[in-house]
N, C-alpha and C positions, 0 to 999 in steps of 0.2 A: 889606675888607682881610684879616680871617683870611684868607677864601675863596683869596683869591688868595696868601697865604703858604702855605697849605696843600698846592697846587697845586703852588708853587715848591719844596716843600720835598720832595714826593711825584712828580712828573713823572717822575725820569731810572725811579722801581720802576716806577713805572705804563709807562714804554715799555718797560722791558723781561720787566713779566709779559704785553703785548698782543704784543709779538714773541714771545717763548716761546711764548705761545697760540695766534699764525700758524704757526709753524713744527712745531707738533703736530698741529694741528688735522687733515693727512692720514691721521696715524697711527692719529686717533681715527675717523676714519672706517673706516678698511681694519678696526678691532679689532671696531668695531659691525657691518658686515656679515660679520665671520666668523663671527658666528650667523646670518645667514640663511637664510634657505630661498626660495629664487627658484623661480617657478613656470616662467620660460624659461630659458637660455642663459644670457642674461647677467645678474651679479649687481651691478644699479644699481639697481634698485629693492627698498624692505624690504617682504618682504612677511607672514613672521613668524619669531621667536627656533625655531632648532631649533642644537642643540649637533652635527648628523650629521656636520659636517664636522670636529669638532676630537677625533671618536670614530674617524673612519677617512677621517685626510689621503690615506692612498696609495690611495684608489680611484681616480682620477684615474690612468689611464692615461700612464706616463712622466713623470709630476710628481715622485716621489719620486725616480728613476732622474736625472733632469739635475740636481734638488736636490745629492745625493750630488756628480756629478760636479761641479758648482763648488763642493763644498765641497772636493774632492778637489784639483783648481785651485789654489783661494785658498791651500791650507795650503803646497802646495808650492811656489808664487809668490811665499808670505809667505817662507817657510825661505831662497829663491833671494835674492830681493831683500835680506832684513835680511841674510844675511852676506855679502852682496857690497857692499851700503848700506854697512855698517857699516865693514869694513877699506877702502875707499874713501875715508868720510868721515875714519877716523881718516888716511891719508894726505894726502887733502887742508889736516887741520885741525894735522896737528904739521910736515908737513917742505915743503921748497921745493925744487923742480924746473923746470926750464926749458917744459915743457909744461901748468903748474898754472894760470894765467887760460883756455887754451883747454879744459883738460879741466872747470873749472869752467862755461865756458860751454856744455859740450858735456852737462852733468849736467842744469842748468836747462832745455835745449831742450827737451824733452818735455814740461815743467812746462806750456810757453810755447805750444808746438806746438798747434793743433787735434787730436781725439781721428783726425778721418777721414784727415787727412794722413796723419797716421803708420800708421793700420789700411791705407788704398791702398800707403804705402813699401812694410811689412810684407807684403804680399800680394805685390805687386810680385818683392819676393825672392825670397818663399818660392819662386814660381812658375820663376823665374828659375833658380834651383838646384835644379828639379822637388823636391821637399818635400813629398809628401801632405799636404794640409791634417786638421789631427784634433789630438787631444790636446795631441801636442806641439810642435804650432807655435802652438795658444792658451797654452802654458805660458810657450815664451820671449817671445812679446810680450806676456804680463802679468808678466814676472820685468823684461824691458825696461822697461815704463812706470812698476812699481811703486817701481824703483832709484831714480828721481829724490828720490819725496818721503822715502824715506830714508835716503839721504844727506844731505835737505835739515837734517829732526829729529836725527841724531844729529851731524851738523856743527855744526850750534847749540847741542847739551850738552855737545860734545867744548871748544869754543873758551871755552867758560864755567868749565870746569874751572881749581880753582887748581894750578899744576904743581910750586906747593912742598909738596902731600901726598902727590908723589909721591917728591920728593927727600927728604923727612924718612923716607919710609918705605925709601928705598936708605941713608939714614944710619945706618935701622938693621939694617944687615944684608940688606937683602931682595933677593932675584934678582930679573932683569926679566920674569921669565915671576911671582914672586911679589907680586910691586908689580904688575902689568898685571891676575892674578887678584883681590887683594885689596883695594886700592886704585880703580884706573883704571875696570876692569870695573863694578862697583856703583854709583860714581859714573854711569857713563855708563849705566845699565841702564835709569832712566827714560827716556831720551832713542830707544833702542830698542827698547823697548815701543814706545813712542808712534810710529815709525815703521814697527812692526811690525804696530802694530793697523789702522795706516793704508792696509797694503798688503795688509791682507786684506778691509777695507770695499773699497778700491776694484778690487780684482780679483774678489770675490764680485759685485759691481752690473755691473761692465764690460758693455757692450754692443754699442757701437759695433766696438772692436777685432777683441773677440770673433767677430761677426758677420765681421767679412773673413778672419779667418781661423781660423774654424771647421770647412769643409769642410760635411761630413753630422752633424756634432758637436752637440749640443744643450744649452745649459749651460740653466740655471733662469731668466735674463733674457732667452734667446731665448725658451723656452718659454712665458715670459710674453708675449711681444710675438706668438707666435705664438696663443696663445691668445685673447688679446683680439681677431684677429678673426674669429673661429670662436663665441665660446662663454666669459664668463670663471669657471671655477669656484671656489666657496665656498675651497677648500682653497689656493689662492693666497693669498688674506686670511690663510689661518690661518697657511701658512707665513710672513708678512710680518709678522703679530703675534709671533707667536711669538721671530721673529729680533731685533724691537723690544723684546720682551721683557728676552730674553738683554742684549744692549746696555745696558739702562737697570740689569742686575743688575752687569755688570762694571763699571759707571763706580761704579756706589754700593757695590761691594765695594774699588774702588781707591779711592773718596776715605774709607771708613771705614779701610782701614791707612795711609793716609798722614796721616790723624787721630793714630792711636795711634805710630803714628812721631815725631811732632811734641811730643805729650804726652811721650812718652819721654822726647825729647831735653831739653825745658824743666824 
């Protein structure tokens, strides 16, 4: 009887440190073979700890080069999308218009969409409007797909807001560009982070899109698919640790000041 109280009492942790442990368990691999040292091509089997590749990631020929450029991508995908995201959702989430259910449904379709449909539309045009495939036609269809999810994130902080701190704050005097900075903005700023960070995960990983409409363009996900079947080198692990890294700094740097936030306030 303990045994089985025990169990009952410990079961929901126990699923979810064995899901956490699934859902790492890749990352923990990709981080142990970024010491590798593979005697062929490809790096799946260990054959012994050498740190060569985490002392000089850019020897790999054009790894660091498409690295850059989707980082270069992402940042300006993220910039496009959260201030298009954002003045969208706040339109969708304060006022009424007679085209607000279909521009809502027209937000969600990409969400809904498969990634190839949309990468063939997107091709599709580009071609249609002769467009050189390159830079900036991977930009607009990652500022295109990334719009969806935030709209989705700051629609959802926007509509959560209470609208009498915004009225107390015009009671007391305040302009609407000074209520919108002081007020509205701050409130709403988790809300677009969170869809900001989201449109930079999913345009840095992008692959599918990417690919139709890349041209001769090479971002860091082609280069990885390209590479796996050639050859996969050490310094792909490193950069994929390394970006796991970063990730696991920024969540534990945002839930320590929302800690201190919290104590603040109590």
């Amino acid at each position: 009887m303990r045994l089985v109280t025990w169990i009952r009492r410990h079961l929901v942790v126990a699923a979810g440190l064995l899901t956490l442990a699934y859902l790492l368990l890749p990352n923990v691999v990709v981080t142990v073979f970024s010491f590798n040292a593979p005697k062929g091509r490809f790096n799946y089997e260990w054959q012994q700890f050498s740190t060569d590749a985490w002392r000089h990631p850019c020897d790999v020929a054009g790894l660091c080069t498409s690295l850059g450029l989707s980082l270069q991508i992402a940042v300006w995908a993220t910039l496009g999308a959260t201030v298009l995201g954002t003045t969208t959702a706040f339109a969708l989430a304060r006022y009424r218009f007679r085209a607000r259910g279909a521009v809502n449904a027209l937000i969600f379709l990409p969400m809904a969409m498969p990634e190839v449909v949309m990468a063939a539309s997107l091709l599709t045009l580009f071609l249609n409007l002769g467009v050189r495939l390159g830079f900036w036609t991977i930009l607009i269809a990652h500022v295109m797909f990334c719009l969806s999810f935030v709209v989705t994130a700051v629609k959802a902080r926007v509509m959560s807001m209470d609208h009498r701190l915004e009225q107390a704050a015009q009671d007391l005097y305040a302009g609407p560009v000074q209520t919108f900075l002081r007020v509205t903005l701050p409130i709403a700023a988790p809300g677009i982070a969170a869809g900001a960070l989201l449109a930079f995960a999913l345009s840095f990983d992008d692959f599918i899109i990417t690919n139709f409409t890349a041209g001769s363009t090479v971002t860091f996900p082609m280069y990885v698919w390209g590479s796996a079947q050639r050859g996969t080198p050490v310094q792909i692990n490193v950069v994929g640790t390394a970006m796991f890294v970063v990730a696991v700094l920024c969540v534990l740097a945002a839930t320590a000041v929302g800690n201190r936030r919290r104590r603040r306030t109590t």
